[in-house]
C-alpha positions, 0 to 999 in steps of 0.5 A: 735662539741667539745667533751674532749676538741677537735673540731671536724668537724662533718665528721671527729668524726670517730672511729679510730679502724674502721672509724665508724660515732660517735656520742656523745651518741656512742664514747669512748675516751682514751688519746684523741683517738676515738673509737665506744662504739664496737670497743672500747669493742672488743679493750679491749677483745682481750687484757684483758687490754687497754694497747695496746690501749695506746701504740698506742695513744701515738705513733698516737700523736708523729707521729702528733706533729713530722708531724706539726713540719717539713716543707713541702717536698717542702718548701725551694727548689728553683724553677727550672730556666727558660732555656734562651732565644735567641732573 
């Protein structure tokens, strides 16, 4: 499914604030992050603003970018040599 110009599996279009199952009809989105209609409204209520909200997008997208961008915790480390062995 494509929704706000992301693809999205159909097991993964969950709210991000409570991991509540989307729908297209149920989701609000604000910088490209998903929430429930609910949790969106709740979201806004305790604050008086979605300030927070995008404070937290954008530190849910550095986070992204800067994870695609490093190699693997393995990649470039040299596999371990087998010991010799004595014929």
């Amino acid at each position: 499914m494509t929704l706000e110009g992301e693809s999205y599996h159909k097991s993964c279009f969950k709210c991000s604030h409570g991991g509540c199952i989307l729908t297209t009809s149920s989701y609000a989105a604000l910088n490209g992050i998903l929430y429930c209609k609910i949790h969106f409204s709740q979201l806004f209520k305790e604050k008086g603003s979605y300030n927070h909200l995008i404070q937290t997008a954008q530190t849910k997208k550095n986070e992204a970018a800067e994870a695609a961008s490093e190699p693997p915790a393995d990649a470039g480390a040299a596999e371990p040599e087998a010991p010799a062995q004595s014929a």
